[in-house]
C-alpha positions in Angstrom: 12.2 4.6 3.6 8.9 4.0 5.3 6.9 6.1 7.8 3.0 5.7 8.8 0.4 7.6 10.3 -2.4 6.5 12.3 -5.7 8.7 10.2 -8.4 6.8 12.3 -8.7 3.9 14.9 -9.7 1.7 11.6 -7.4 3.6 9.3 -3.6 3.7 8.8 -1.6 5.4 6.3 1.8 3.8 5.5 4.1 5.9 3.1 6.8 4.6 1.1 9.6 6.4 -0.6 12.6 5.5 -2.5 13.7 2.0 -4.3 11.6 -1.0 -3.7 13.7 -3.2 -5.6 15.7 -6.0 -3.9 17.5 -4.1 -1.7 15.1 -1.5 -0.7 12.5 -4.1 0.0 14.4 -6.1 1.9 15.5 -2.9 4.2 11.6 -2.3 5.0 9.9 -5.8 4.5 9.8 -6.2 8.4 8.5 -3.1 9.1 6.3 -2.9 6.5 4.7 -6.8 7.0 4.4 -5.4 11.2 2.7 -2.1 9.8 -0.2 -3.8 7.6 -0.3 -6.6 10.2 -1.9 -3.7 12.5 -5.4 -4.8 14.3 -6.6 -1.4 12.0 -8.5 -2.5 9.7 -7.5 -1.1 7.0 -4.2 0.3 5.2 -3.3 3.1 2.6 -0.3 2.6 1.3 1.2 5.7 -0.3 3.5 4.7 -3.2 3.4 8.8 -4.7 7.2 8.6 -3.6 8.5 5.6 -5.1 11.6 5.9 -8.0 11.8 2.3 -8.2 9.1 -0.7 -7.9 10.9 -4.0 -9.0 8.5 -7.5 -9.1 9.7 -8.1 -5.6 8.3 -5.4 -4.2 5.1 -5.6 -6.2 4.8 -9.2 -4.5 5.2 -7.5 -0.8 2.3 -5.7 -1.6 0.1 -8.2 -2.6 1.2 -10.7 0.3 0.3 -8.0 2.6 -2.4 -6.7 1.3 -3.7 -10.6 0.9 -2.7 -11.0 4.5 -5.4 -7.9 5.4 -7.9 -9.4 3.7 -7.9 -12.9 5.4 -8.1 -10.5 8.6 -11.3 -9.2 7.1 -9.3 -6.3 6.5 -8.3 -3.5 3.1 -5.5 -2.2 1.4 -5.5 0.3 -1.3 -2.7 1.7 -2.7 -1.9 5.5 -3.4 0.3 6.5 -6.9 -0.2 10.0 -7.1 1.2 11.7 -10.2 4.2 8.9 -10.1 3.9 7.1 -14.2 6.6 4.9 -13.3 4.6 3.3 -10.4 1.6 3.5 -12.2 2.3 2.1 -15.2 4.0 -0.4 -13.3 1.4 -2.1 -11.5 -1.7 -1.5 -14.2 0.8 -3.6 -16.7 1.0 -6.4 -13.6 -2.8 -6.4 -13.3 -2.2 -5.5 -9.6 -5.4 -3.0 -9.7 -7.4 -6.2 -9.8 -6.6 -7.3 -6.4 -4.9 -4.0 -4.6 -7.5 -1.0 -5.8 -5.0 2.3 -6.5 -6.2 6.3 -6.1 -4.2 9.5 -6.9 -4.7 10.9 -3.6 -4.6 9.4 0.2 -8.1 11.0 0.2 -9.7 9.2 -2.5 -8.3 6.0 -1.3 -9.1 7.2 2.7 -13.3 8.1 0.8 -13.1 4.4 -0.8 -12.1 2.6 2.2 -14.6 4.6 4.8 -17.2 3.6 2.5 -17.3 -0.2 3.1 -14.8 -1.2 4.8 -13.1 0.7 7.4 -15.9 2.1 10.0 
């Protein structure tokens, strides 16, 4: 499932929930590619609700979040207190390009700082 909240005219939130294995990431890859495409410049992407992240969906968010950048754009991910997700992308070395927070606010703090004004 995906949903997404405007926070600022710079700023949007896009929360993900459910299975982003093949399946589940074909069902949003659309939406989600039109959502980070946004003329905001920068995108949270809240992952907190995730059960499943599969290598497929691991690549949509690093072509999208490489697609922000060439805009001049950000994305940082959101994990909250989800292990699975987490462990998930720090053994993929995803941190490196994609920076992740626990909370929408940290990542929101990070963002506002440099990039998203």
């Amino acid at each position: 499932m995906i949903s997404h909240n405007d926070l600022s005219e710079n700023l949007r939130c896009i929360t993900l929930s459910g299975r982003l294995d093949i399946q589940g990431t074909e069902e949003i890859a659309k939406e989600f590619t039109s959502l980070s495409a946004t003329a905001k410049r920068c995108v949270i992407v809240d992952l907190s609700g995730l059960t499943v992240l599969a290598s497929i969906g691991i690549r949509a968010l690093i072509s999208n979040g490489k697609m922000l950048q060439q805009k001049g754009g950000r994305m940082a991910l959101v994990v909250g207190d989800n292990a699975i997700v987490s462990k998930t992308l720090e053994t993929t070395g995803i941190s490196v390009l994609l920076k992740m927070f626990k909370t929408t606010q940290e990542a929101e703090s990070s963002l506002l700082d440099g990039w998203c004004q």
